[in-house]
Steps between C-alpha positions, in 0.01 A plus 500: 500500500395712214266399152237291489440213764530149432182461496428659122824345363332194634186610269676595180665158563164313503398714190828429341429093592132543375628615193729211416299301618179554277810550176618140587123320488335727221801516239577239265864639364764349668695863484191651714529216743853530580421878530231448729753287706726746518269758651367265786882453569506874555237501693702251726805701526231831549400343808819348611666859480213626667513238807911582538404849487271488811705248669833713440709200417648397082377164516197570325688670202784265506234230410315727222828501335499143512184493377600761205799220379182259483304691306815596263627100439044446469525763235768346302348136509166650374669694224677228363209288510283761318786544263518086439114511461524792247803340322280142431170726422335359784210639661599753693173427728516370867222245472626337216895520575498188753923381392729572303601206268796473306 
């Protein structure tokens, strides 16, 4: 096996997770939230790849592509809820958006 072990995917992954993590609990905008998601999901998939790479078997990057259709149909559903907040000038702030009322 050539590259880099599993071992510093499996750090960039935690970095990656960090990351998102610490954009998800600071940040107030719901657009920096849903970004934040997005890069813990990649962190997922980072270290499911990495895991079917040492194992030698697709399972592991059968599932991150599951876990990429998640993340698309999450990114839709937060879009068009940012866009129905925008559209009603409602707060576009995390704390204060508890429902949508119509």
């Amino acid at each position: 096996m050539s590259g880099p072990g599993v071992g510093w995917y499996l750090i960039v992954a935690a970095l990656l997770f960090g990351t998102g993590a610490l954009g998800v609990m600071l940040r107030r905008s719901p657009l920096i939230v849903l970004l934040s998601l997005e890069i813990m999901l990649n962190a997922a998939n980072l270290t499911l790849i990495a895991f079917a790479r040492q194992h030698g078997s697709l399972d592991g990057q059968v599932f991150a592509l599951v876990v990429m259709g998640v993340a698309a149909a999450e990114v839709a559903i937060g879009l068009g809820l940012i866009v129905a907040m925008a559209r009603r000038r409602l707060p576009l702030d995390v704390d204060q958006a508890s429902a949508l009322r119509g």
